[in-house]
ZAMARGU-4260 file (C-alpha; in steps of 0.2 Angstrom, whole numbers, plus 5000, padded with zeros to 4 digits):
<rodrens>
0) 5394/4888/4962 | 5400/4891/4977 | 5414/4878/4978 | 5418/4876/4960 | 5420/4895/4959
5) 5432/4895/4974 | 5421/4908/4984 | 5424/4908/5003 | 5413/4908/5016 | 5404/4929/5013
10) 5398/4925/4996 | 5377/4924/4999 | 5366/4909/4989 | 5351/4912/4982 | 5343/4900/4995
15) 5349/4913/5009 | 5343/4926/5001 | 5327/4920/4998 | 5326/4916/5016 | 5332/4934/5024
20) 5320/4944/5012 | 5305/4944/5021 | 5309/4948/5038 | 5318/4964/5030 | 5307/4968/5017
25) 5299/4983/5029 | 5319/4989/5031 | 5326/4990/5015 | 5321/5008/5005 | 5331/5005/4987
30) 5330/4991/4977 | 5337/4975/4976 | 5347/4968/4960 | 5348/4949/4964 | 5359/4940/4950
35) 5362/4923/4949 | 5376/4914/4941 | 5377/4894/4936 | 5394/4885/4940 | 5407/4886/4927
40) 5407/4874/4914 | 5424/4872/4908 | 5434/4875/4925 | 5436/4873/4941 | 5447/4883/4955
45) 5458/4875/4968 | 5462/4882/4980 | 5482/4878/4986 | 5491/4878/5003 | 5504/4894/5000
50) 5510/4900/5018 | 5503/4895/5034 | 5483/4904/5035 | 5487/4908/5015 | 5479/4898/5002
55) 5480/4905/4983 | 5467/4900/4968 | 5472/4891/4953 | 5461/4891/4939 | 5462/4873/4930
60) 5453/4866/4915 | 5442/4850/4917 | 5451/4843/4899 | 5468/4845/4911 | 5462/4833/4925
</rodrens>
């Protein structure tokens, strides 16, 4: 999800979540709404060279590849 999505580096996985829960489980007083999302079926997004240290998203549609 993460790389067909174009997501960067802060988004969490589900893996890392499962991971850091236990050792926080006496920390956290509300709770937790975990949603997990599957990759997009019908696109992808690439991410472009814009400026120097600027990349923009395109969106494209697997029938366009």
């Amino acid at each position: 999800m993460k790389l067909l999505g174009g997501f960067d580096g802060a988004i969490g996985t589900f893996e890392k979540y499962l991971d850091y829960l236990p050792p926080l489980r006496n920390m956290l007083t509300v709770p937790l709404l975990i949603i997990g999302l599957e990759p997009p079926k019908s696109f992808k997004v690439v991410h472009e060279q814009y400026k120097p240290r600027k990349k923009i998203g395109r969106i494209v549609l697997y029938d366009e590849e």
